[in-house]
Residue, then its C-alpha position, 0 to 999 in steps of 0.5 A: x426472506x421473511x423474518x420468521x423463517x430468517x430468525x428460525x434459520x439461526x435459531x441454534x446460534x441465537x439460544x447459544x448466544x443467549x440473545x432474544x428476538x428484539x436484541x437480535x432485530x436491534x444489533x443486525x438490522x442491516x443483515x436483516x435487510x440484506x437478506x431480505x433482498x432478492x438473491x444477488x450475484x455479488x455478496x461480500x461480508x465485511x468484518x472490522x474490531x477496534x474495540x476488543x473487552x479488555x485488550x488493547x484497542x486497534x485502530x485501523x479497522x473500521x476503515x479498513x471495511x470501510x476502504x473495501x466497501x467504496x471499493x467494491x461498490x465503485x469499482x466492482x459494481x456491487x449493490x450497497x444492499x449486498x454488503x453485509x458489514x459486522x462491525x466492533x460489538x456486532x462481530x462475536x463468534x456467533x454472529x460472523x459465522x450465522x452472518x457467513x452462514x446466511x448471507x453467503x452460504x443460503x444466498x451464492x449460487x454458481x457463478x456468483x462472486x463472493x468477498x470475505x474480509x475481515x480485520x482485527x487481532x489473529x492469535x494462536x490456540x490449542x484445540x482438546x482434540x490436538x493438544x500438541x499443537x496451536x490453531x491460527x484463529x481469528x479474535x472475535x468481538x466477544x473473545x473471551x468467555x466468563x467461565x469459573x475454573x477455566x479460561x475460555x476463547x471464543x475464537x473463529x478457528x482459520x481452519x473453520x473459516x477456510x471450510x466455510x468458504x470451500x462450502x460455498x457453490x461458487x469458485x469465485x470467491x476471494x478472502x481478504x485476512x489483514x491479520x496475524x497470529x504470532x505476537x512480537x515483542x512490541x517496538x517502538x509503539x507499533x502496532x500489530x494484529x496479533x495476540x500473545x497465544x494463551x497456552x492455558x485457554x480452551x476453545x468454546x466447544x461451540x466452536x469445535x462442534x461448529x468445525x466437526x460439522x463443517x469437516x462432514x460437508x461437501x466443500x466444491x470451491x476453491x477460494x483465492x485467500x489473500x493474506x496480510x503476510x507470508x511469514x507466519x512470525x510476521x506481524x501484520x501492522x497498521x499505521x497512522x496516515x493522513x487523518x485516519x490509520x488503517x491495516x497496511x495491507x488492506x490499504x496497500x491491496x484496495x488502492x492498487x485494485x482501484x488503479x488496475x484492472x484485476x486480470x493480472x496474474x496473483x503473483x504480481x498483483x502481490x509483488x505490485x502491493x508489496x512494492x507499494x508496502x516497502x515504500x511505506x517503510x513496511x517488510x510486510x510480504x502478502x500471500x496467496x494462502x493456497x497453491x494456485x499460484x498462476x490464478x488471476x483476480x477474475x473472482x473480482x470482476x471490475x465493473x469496467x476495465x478503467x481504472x481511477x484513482x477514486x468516485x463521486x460520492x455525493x454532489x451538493x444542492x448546488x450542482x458545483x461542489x462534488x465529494x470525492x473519495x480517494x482511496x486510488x491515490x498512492x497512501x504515500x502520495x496522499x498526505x501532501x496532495x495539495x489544493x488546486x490538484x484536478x480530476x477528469x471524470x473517466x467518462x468525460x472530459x469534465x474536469x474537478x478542482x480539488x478544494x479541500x481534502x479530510x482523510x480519504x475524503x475531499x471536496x471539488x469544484x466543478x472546472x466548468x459548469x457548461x458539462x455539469x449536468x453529466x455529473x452523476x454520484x458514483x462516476x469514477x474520477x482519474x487523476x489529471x494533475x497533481x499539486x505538490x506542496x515545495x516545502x515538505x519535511x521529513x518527520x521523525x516520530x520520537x519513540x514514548x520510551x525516550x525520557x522526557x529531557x531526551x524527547x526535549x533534547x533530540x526535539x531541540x536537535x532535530x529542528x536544527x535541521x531546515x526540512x525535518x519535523x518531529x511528532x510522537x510516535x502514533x499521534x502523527x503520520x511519520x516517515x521515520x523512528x528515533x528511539x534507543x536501542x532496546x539491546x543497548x539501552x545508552x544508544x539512539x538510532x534512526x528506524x524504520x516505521x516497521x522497526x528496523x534499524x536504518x544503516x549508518x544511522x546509529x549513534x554510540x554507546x553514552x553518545x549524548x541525543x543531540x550528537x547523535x542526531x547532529x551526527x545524522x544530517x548527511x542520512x536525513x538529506x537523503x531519506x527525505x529525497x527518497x521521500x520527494x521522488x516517492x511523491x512522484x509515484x503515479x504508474x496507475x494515472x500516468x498518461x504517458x506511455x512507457x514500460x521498464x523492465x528490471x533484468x539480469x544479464x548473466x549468459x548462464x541463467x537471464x532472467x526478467x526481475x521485476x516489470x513496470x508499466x503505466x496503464x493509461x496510454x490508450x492501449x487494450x492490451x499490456x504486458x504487465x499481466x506477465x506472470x513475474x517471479x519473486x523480486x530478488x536479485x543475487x548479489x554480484x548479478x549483472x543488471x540492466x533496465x529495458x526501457x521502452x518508449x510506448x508513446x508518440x513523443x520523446x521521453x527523458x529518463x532520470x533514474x535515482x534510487x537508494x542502495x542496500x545501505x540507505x545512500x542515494x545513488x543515481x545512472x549517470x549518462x556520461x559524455x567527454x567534450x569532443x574539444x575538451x583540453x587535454x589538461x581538462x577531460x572531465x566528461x559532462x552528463x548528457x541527456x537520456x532520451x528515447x524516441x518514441x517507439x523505442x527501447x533503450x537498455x540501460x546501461x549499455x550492454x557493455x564491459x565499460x558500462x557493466x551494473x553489477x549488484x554488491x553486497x549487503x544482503x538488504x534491499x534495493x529501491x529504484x524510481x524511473x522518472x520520465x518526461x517529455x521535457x528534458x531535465x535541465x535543471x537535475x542534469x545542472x545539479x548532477x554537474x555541481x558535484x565533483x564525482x569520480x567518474x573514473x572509479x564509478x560505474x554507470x550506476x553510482x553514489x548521489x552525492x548532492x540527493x536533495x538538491x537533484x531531486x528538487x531540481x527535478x521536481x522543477x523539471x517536472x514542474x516545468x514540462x507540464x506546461x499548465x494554463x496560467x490560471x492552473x497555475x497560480x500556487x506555483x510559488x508555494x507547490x509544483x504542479x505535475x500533469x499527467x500527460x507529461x510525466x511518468x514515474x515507476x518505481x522498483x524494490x528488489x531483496x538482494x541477498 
């Protein structure tokens, strides 16, 4: 396209911006030379705002654009050429909807697949036409306009956006908003993507205009929009992880894309996601804003059906060190991926030897040279073996509005404890808040990184900082377990071939709750495309698991988990001692294991062994650890505590958490079975090949 015709295109919006021909050419270089590209088949607009004029900055933006640009370009095989990115200053009102304009609307042609994203604040507004009620909106860079006697917005209505994707020529096209609109009260310094709603402030006339005319056009698509919440009070949140901060949502949605194939039904990518929210601490729920409920992600055609846990970026000059980006790793895994990890090249059978990690970024060395030469930028990398590091904490974030000698005290207090670190809240990633009570100012609690309060992990009113947090020890033993069986997480790189099923048994209404399966065992098709309703088990249902064995190997099976009250449970596979005297039956916990080719329910599907669900209303989490060893160790641990098993169903209280869950990182350790030379960091970490273990995990609402 040339740049006269270019810049006549958008003449209108340039003379209401107020911006000349060189300003524009100066900020909009790269969508000059987007557009002057031949007609492409997959065109993605990508839009991140940290930097707002006199509103509180975000921070997890820009890497948000950024973890959809590696995405796309890696693993859908778009062109960096058709990805148009308006980022901070760049994103004004005009710009985004000239930019939507000609680099979607003039370029889609049938057939072709588009991607909208955008991340930065949502708010609410009123519009003159419907005084009455308030607009979703997105907040542009240039959001608020000067004006003499009145306030003007200068918002992107939702409304004007979702017409501008039904315009496009193309039904495949999805929209990704890791925004909200409603502003909670802040907590704890979280932070949200909502702005207080303005009841005095007008909407730029512009825009209304802009929105009148798009209501005349005909609108043939039917776009998939995904957004960061289902709850509209809901704030969608972004977090400080290791190096960076990003929106939960599109971290949560860009790593679970990168490890699975799109073919999977809406629902249960969504649920896949939302699993993966819950166990970053989030109550964030995405959503599928329209109705079509039963649609796949086929609007974002992977490149090929393997998935990875990230690409190749660069190789330097001497043909041994390569670059790596690694957004496929699970975000909670990815703080403690330790030194000596490898790859293998989805390709090839070239492996890579993690040196050093920066962020969503590491360098890695090549394992052999003699296979170098295949070695290209842009080849997807899996995960081959995970290095874990043996000394891990638990790290509470203490709130900034604790006084100073309560920061120093509850410091003092924490670090009593061998496993647990503090930091202040925002400066470092944390797993936990220790904050008062903002309804009751004279207690401190232990929270959740979404704000809600942890149960049994409240001290009383007047109760002193260090009492309190003595008073925590037995709830942190467990939380920082919750947090090592986490690290085992790895259902889209494991090897080793299994499926579990979460159901309730009840003869009035059975039904399937939840279904996980690794996706690397070799298979062409799975089951997991199975459309799965919503997550949530009533309380008093009867329960079981359906675990089957998809492998050519024995598994074990070690199940941990946290109830609806934050204790650590676990299933206990109970056998009496056929010599066992009379004065002494204590039953001794035997193995779980399935031969391959097997399923195994759990428990038995009998009135001895029945798992019912009790209340609370609250949530649940469950990790299904396999492994072609068996669990010595954890079984020893099991043994240690003194459990009684006449009162306990088959699923029942973790009394000893943390020493069970080191033990089976041993286990884990110990049945990968690495060369010596893969090995030489086993004092200080636990090496987990992926061939040989196999981790899923579950999150269910009971209510």
């Amino acid at each position: 396209m040339k740049r006269r015709t270019f810049l006549q295109r958008i003449g209108s919006i340039l003379a209401v911006l107020g911006i000349t021909e060189a300003e524009w050419l100066s900020l909009g270089n790269r969508y000059y030379q987007a557009l002057a590209q031949p007609s492409p088949r997959k065109l993605a607009l990508l839009i991140g705002i940290n930097q707002y004029p006199k509103i509180p900055a975000l921070s997890g933006c820009l890497t948000d654009v950024e973890l959809q640009r590696e995405l796309l370009i890696h693993r859908f095989g778009f062109q960096g050429s058709d990805i148009l990115t308006l980022t901070e200053e760049e994103a004004s009102r005009e710009f985004i909807e000239a930019a939507f304009l000609d680099h979607l609307g003039k370029q889609a042609k049938p057939s072709d697949v588009v991607v909208f994203h955008f991340s930065g604040y949502g708010s609410r507004v009123k519009l003159e036409t419907s005084s009455e009620t308030m607009q979703n909106a997105l907040v542009s860079a240039n959001a608020n306009l000067i004006s003499q006697n009145e306030k003007i917005v200068n918002y992107v209505l939702e409304e004007t956006l979702l017409l501008l994707l039904r315009s496009l020529p193309t039904d495949r096209v999805t929209a990704v908003l890791d925004t909200s609109y409603y502003a909670a009260t802040p907590l704890l310094g979280l932070k949200s993507r909502a702005l207080p709603e303005s009841v005095e402030a007008k909407l730029a006339s512009e825009e209304l205009d802009f929105l009148q005319q798009l209501k005349t056009q005909k609108l043939s698509s039917t776009p998939i929009v995904l957004a960061a919440t289902s709850n509209p009070k809901q704030p969608a949140r972004e977090e400080l992880f290791s190096g960076f901060s990003a929106g939960l949502f599109t971290y949560a949605l860009t790593q679970y894309l990168w490890e699975f194939t799109p073919t999977t039904r809406i629902q249960v990518a969504l649920s896949d996601i939302e699993n993966s929210l819950s166990q970053l601490g989030s109550k964030q729920q995405p959503a599928l804003l329209n109705s079509q409920k039963n649609q796949h992600l086929t609007s974002l055609p992977p490149d090929g059906i393997i998935g990875a846990e990230g690409a190749v970026r660069a190789i330097e000059e001497d043909g041994k060190t390569v670059h790596l980006w690694l957004a496929g790793l699970p975000p909670q895994v990815l703080l403690y991926y330790g030194v000596n990890s490898r790859f293998t090249l989805a390709t090839t059978t070239e492996e890579l030897v993690l040196r050093s990690r920066t962020g969503l970024t590491a360098k890695a060395q090549i394992a052999q040279i003699e296979g170098a030469n295949s070695l290209e930028v842009g080849q997807l990398v899996q995960e081959a073996v995970r290095v874990l590091l043996r000394n891990i904490h638990l790290i509470i974030a203490l709130d900034t509005g604790l006084e100073r000698i309560e920061r120093v005290d509850a410091t003092s207090a924490f670090a009593a404890f061998p496993h647990v670190s503090t930091v202040v809240v925002g400066e470092k990633p944390a797993d936990y808040l220790f904050a008062k009570l903002q309804q009751t100012p004279s207690r401190y609690g232990l929270f959740s990184l979404s704000g809600e309060l942890i149960s049994n992990a409240i001290g009383e009113a007047g109760e002193a900082v260090k009492l309190t947090v003595q008073k925590l020890a037995p709830k942190l033993s467990t939380l920082l377990a919750a947090k090592l069986w986490r690290l085992t997480e790895n259902q889209g790189s494991s090897r080793l071939g299994v499926k579990a099923t979460l159901e309730i048994i009840n003869k009035i209404s059975p039904r399937v709750i939840m279904q996980r399966e690794t996706v690397r065992n070799f298979k062409t098709e799975t089951s997991i495309q199975k459309s799965l309703p919503t997550p949530i088990v009533p309380i008093g249902s009867r329960m079981q698991y359906r675990v089957e064995n998809q492998s050519d190997r024995p598994v074990y099976l070690i199940l941990l988990g946290l109830n609806n009250n934050h204790t650590a449970i676990a299933f206990y596979s109970w056998e009496t001692p056929q010599e066992a005297n009379t004065a002494d039956t204590k039953p001794l916990l035997k193995e779980v294991v399935i031969a391959p080719g097997e399923t195994l329910t759990l428990p038995q599907t009998n009135t001895a062994s029945e798992w019912m669900i009790s209340g609370p209303a609250s949530e649940c989490e469950h990790q299904l650890i396999f492994s072609t060893a068996p669990f010595n160790t954890t079984l020893a641990a099991l043994n240690t505590a003194k459990y009684s098993t006449a009162e306990e169903g088959p699923i029942g209280p973790l009394l000893n958490s943390l020493d069970v869950v080191q033990a089976l990182l041993q286990d884990l350790h110990n049945a990968s079975a690495l060369k010596t030379e893969m090995n030489s960091t086993t004092v200080d970490s636990h090496s987990l090949d992926v061939n040989n273990w196999a981790s899923l995990s579950f999150s269910f609402q009971v209510l």
